[in-house]
PDB file of N, CA, C and O in Angstrom:
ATOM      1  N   UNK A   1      60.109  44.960 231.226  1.00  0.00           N
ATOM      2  CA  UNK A   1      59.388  44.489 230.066  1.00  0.00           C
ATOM      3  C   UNK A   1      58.127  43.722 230.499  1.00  0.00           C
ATOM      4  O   UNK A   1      56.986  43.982 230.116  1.00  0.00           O
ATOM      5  N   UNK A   2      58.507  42.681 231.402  1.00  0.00           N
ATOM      6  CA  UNK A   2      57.321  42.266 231.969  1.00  0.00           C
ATOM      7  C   UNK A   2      56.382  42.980 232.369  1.00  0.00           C
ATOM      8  O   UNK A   2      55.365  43.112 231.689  1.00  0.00           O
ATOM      9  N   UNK A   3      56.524  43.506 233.406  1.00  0.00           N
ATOM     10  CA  UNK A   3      55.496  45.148 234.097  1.00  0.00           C
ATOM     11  C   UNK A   3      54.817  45.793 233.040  1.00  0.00           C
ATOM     12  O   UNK A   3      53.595  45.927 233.097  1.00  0.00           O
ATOM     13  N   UNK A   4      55.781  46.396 231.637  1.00  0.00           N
ATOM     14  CA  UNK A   4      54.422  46.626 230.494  1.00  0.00           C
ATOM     15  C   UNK A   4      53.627  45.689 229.920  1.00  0.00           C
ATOM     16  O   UNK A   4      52.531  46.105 229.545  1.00  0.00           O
ATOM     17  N   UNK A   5      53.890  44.436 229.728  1.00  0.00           N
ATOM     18  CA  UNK A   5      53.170  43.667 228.969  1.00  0.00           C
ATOM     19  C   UNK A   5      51.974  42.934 230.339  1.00  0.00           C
ATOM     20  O   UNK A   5      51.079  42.249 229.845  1.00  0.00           O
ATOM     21  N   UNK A   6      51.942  43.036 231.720  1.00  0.00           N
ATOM     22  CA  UNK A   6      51.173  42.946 232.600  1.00  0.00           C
ATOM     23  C   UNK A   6      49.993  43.680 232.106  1.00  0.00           C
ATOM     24  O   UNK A   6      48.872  43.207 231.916  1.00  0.00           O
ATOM     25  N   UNK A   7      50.454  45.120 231.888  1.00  0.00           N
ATOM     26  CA  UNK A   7      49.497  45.844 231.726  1.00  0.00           C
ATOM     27  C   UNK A   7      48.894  45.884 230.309  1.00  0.00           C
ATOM     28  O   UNK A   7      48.466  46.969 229.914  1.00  0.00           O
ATOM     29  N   UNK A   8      48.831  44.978 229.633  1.00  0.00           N
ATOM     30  CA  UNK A   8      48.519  44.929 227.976  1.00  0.00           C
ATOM     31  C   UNK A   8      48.096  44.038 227.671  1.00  0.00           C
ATOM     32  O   UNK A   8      47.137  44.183 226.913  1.00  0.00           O
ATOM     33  N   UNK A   9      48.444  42.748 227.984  1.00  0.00           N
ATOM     34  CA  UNK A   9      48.452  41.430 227.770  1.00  0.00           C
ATOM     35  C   UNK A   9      46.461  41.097 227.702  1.00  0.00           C
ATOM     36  O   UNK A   9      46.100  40.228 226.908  1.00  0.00           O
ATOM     37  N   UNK A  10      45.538  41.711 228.414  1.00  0.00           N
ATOM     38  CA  UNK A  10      44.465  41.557 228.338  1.00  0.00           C
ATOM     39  C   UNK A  10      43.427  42.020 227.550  1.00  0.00           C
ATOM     40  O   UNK A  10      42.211  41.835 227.494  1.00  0.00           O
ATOM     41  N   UNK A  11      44.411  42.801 226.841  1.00  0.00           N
ATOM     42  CA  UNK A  11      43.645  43.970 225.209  1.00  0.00           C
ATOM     43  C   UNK A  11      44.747  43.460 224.604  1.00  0.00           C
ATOM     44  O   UNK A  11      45.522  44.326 224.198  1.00  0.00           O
ATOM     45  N   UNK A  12      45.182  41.944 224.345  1.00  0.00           N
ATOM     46  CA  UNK A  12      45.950  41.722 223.254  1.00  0.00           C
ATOM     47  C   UNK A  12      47.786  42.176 223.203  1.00  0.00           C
ATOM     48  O   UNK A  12      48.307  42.132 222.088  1.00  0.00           O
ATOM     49  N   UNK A  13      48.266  42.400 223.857  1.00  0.00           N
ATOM     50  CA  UNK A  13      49.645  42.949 224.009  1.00  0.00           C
ATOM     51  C   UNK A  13      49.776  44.384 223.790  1.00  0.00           C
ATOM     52  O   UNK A  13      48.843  44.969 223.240  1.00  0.00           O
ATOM     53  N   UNK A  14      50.591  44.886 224.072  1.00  0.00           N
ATOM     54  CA  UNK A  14      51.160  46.272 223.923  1.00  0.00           C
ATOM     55  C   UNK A  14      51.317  46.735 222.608  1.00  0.00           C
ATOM     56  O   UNK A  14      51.869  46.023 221.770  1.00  0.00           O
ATOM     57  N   UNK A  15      50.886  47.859 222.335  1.00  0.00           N
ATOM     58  CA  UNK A  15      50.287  48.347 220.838  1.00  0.00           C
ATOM     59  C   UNK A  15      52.023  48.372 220.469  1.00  0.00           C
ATOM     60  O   UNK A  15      52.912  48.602 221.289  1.00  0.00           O
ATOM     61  N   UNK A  16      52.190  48.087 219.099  1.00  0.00           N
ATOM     62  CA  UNK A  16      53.628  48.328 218.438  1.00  0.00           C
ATOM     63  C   UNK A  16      54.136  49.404 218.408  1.00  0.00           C
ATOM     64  O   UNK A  16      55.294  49.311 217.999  1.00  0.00           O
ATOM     65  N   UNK A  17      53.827  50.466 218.656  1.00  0.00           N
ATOM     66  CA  UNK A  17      54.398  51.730 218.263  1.00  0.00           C
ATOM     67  C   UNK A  17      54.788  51.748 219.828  1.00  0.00           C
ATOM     68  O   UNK A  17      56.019  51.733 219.852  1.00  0.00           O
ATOM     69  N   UNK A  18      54.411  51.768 220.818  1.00  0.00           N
ATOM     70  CA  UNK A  18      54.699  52.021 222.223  1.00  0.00           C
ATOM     71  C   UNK A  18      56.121  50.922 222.482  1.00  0.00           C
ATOM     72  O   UNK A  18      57.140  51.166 223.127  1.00  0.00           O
ATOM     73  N   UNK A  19      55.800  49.829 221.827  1.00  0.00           N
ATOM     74  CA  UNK A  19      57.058  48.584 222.360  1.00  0.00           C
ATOM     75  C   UNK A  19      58.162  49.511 221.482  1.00  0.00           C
ATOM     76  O   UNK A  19      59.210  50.015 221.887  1.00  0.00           O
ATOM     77  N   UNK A  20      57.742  49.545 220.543  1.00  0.00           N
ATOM     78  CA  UNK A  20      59.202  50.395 219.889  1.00  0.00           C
ATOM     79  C   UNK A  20      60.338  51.489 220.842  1.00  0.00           C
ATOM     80  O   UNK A  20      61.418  51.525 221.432  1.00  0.00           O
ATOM     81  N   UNK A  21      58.842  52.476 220.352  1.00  0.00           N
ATOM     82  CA  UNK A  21      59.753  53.370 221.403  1.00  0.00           C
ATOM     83  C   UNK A  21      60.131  53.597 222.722  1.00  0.00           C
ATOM     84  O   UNK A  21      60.957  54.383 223.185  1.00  0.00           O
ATOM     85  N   UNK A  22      59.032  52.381 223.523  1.00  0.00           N
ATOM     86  CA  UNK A  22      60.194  52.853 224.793  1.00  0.00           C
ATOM     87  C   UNK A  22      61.013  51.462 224.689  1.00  0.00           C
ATOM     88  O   UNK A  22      61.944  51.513 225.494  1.00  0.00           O
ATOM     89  N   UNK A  23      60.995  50.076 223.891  1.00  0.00           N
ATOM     90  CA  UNK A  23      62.097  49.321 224.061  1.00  0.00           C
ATOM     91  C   UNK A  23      62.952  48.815 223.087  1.00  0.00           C
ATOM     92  O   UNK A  23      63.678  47.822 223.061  1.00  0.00           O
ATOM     93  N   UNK A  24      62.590  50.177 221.868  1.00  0.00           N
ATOM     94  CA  UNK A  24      63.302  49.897 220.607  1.00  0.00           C
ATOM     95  C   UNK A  24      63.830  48.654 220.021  1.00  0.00           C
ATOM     96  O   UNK A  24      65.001  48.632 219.641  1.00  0.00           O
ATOM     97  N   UNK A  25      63.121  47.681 219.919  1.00  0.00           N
ATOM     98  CA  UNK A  25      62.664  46.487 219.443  1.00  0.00           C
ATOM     99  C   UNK A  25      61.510  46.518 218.697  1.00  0.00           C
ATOM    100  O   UNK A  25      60.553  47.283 218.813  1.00  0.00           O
ATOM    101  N   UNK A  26      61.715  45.467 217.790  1.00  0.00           N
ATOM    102  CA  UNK A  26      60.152  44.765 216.559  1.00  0.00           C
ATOM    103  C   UNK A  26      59.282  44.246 217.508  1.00  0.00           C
ATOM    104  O   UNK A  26      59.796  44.133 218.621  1.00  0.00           O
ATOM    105  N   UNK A  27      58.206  43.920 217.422  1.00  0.00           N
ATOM    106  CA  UNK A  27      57.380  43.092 217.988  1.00  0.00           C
ATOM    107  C   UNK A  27      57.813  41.906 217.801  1.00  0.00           C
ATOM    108  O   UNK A  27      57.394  41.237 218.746  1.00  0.00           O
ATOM    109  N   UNK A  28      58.577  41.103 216.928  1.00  0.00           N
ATOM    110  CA  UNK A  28      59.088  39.983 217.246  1.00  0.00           C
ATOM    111  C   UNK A  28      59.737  39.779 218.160  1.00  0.00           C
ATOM    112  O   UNK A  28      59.500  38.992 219.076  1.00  0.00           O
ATOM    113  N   UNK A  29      61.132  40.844 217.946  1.00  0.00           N
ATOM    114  CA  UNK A  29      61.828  40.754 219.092  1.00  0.00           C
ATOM    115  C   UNK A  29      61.592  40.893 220.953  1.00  0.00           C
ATOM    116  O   UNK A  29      62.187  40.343 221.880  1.00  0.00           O
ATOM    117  N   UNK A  30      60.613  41.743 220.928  1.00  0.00           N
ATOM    118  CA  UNK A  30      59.886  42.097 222.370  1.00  0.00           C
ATOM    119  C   UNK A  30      58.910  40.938 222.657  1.00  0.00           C
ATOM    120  O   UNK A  30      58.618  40.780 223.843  1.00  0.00           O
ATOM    121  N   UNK A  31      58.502  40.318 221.982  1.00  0.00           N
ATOM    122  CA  UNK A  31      57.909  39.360 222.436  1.00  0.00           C
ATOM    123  C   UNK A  31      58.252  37.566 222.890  1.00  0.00           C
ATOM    124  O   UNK A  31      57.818  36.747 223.699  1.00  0.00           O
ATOM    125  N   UNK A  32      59.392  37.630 221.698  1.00  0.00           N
ATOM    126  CA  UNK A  32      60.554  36.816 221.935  1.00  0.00           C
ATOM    127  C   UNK A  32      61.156  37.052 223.195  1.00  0.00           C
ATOM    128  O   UNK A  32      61.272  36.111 223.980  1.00  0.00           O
ATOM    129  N   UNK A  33      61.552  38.181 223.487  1.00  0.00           N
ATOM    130  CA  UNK A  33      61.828  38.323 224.985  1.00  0.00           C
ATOM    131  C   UNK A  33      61.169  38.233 226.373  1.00  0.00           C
ATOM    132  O   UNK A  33      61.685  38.038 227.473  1.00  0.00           O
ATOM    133  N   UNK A  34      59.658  38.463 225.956  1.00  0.00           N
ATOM    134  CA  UNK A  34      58.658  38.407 227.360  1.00  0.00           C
ATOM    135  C   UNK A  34      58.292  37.151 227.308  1.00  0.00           C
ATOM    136  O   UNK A  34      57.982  36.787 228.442  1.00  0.00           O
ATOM    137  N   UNK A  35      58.099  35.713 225.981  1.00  0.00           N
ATOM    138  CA  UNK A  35      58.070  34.641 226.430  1.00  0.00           C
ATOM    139  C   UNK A  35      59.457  34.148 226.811  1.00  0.00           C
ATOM    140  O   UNK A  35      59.409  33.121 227.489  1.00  0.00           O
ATOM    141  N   UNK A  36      60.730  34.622 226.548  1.00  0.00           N
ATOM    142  CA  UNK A  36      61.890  34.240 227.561  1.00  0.00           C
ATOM    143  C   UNK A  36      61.911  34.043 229.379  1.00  0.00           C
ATOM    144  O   UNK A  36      62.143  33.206 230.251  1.00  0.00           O
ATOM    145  N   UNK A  37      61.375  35.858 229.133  1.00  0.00           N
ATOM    146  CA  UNK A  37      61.201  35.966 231.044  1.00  0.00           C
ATOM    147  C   UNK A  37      59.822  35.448 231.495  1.00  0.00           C
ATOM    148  O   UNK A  37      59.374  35.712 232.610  1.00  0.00           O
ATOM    149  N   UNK A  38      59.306  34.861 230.780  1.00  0.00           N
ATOM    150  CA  UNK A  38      57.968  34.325 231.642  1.00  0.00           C
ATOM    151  C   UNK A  38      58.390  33.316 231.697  1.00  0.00           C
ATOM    152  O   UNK A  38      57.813  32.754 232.628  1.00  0.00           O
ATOM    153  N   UNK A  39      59.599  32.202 230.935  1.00  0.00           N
ATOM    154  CA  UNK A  39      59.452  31.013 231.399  1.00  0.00           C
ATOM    155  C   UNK A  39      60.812  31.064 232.411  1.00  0.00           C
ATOM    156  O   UNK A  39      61.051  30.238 233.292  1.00  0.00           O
ATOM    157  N   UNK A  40      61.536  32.089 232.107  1.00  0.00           N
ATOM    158  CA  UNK A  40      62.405  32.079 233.549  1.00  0.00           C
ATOM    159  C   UNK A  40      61.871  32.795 234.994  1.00  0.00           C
ATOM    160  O   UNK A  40      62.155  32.383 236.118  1.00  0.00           O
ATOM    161  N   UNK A  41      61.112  33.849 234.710  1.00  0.00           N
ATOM    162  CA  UNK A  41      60.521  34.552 235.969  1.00  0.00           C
ATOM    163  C   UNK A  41      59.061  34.898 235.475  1.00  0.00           C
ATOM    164  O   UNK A  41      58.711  35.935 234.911  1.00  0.00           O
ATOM    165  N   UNK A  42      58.173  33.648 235.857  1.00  0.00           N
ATOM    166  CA  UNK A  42      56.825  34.914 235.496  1.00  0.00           C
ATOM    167  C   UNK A  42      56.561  35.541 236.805  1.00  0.00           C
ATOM    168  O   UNK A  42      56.910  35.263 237.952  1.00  0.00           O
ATOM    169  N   UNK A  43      55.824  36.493 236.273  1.00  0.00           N
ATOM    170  CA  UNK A  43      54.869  37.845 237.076  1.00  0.00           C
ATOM    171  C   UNK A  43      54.237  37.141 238.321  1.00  0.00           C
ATOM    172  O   UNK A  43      53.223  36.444 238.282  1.00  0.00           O
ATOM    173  N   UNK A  44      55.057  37.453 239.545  1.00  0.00           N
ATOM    174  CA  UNK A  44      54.471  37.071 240.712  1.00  0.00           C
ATOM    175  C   UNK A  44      52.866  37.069 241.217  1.00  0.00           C
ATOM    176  O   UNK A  44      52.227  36.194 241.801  1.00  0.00           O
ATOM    177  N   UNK A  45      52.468  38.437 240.744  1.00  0.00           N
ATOM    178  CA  UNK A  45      51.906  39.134 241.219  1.00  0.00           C
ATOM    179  C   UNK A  45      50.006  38.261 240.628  1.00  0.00           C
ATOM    180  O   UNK A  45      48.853  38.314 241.054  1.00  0.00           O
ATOM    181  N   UNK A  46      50.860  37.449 239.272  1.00  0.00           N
ATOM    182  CA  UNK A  46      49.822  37.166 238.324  1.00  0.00           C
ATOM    183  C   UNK A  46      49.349  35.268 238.796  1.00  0.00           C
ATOM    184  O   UNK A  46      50.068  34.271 238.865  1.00  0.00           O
ATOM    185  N   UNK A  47      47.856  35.451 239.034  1.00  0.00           N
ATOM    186  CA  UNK A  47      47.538  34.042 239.043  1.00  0.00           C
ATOM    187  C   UNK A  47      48.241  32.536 237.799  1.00  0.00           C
ATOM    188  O   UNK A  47      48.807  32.831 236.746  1.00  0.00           O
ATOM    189  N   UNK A  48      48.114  31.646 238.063  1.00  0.00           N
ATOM    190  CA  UNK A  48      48.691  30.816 236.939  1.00  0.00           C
ATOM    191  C   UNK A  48      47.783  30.971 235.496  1.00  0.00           C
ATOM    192  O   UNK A  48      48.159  31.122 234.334  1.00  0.00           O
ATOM    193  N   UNK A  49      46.534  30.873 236.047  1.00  0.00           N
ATOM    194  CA  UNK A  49      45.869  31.239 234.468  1.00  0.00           C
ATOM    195  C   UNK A  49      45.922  32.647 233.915  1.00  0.00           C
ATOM    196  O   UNK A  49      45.517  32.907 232.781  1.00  0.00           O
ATOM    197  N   UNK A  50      46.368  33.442 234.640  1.00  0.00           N
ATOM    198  CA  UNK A  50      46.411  34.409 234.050  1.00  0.00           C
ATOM    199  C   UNK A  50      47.776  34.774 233.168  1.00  0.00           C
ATOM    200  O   UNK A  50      47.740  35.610 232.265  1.00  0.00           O
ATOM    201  N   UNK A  51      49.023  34.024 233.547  1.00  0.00           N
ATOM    202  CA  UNK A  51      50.233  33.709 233.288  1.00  0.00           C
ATOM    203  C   UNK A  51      50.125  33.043 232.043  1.00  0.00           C
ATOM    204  O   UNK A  51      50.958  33.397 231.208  1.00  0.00           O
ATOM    205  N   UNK A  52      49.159  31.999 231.632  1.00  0.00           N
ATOM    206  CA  UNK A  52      48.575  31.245 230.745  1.00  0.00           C
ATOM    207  C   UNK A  52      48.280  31.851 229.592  1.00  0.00           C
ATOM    208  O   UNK A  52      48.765  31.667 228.476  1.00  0.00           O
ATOM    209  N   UNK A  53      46.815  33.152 230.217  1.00  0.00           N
ATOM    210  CA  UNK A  53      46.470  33.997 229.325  1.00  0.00           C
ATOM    211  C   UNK A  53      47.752  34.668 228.398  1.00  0.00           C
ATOM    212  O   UNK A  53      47.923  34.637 227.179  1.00  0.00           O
ATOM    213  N   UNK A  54      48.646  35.334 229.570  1.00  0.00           N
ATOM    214  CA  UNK A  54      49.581  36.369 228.861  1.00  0.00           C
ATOM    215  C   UNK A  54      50.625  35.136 227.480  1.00  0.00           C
ATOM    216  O   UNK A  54      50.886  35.501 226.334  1.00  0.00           O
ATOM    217  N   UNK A  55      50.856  34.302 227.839  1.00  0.00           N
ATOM    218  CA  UNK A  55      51.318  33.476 226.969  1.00  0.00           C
ATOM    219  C   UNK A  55      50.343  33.226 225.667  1.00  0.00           C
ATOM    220  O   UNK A  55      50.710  33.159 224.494  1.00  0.00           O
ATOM    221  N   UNK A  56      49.342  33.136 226.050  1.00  0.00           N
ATOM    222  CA  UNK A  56      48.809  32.777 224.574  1.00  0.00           C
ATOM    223  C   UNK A  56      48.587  34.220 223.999  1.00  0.00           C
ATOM    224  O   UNK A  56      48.088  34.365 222.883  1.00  0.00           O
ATOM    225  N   UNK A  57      48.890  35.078 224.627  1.00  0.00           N
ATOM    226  CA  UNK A  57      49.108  36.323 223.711  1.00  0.00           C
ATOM    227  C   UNK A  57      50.693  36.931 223.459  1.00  0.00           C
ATOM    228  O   UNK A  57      51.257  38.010 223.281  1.00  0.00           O
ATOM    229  N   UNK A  58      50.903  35.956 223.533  1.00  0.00           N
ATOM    230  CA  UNK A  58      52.444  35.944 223.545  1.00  0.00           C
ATOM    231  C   UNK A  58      52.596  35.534 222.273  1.00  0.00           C
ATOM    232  O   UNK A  58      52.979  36.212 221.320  1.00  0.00           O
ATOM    233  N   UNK A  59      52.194  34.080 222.297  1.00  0.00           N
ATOM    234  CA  UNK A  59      52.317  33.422 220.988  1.00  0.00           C
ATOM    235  C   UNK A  59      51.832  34.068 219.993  1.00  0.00           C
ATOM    236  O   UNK A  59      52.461  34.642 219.104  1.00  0.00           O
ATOM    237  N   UNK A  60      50.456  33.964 220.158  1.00  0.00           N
ATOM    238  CA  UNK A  60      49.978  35.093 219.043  1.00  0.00           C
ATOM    239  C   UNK A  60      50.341  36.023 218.197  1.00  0.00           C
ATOM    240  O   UNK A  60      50.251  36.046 216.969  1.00  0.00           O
ATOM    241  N   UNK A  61      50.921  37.092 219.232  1.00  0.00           N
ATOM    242  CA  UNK A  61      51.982  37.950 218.735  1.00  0.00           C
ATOM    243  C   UNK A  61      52.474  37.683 217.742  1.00  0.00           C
ATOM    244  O   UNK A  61      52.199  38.005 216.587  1.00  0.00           O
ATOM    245  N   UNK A  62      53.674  36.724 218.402  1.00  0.00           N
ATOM    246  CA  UNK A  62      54.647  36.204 217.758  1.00  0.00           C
ATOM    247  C   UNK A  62      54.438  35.613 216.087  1.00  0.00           C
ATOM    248  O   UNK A  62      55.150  35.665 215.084  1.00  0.00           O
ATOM    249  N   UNK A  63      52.557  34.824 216.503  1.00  0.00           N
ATOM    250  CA  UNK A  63      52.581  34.175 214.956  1.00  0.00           C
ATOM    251  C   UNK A  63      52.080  35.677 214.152  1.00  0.00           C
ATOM    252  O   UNK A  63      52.069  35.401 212.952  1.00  0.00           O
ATOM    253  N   UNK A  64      51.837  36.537 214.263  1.00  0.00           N
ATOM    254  CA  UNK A  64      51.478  37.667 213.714  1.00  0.00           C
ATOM    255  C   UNK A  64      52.819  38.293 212.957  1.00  0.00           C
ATOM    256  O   UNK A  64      52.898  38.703 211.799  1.00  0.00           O
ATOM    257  N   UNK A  65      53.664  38.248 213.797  1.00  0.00           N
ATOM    258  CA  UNK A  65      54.654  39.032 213.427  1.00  0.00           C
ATOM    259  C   UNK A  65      55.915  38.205 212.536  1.00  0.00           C
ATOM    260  O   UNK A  65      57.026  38.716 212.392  1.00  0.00           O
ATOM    261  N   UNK A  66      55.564  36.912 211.997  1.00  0.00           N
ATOM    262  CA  UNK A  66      56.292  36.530 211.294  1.00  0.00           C
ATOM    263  C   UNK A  66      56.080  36.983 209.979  1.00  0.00           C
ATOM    264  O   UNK A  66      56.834  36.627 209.074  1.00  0.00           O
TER     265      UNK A  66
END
């Protein structure tokens, strides 16, 4: 889950129709889950501000999709 939203997180998160079908989840729910694993494992690979970035498009999301 992480690994797709790496690749999304900088055009705004992963378009809804794609989170669906490959992780058959709402956008609430998928996003509820990638701010789970970012605060237990974030993305090694990703600088801290960039970890930052993906969070505030995390949130975002999230306030979107209420």
């Amino acid at each position: 889950m992480l690994e797709f939203e790496v690749q999304w997180y900088r055009l705004g998160g992963g378009p809804s129709g794609q989170i669906h079908e490959r992780f058959g989840m709402s956008d609430r729910d998928y996003f509820a889950s990638v701010n789970d694993l970012l605060q237990e494992s974030p993305p090694e690979q990703l600088s801290p501000s960039a970890i930052e970035r993906m969070r505030g498009v995390v949130r975002r999301r999230l306030w979107m999709a209420k």
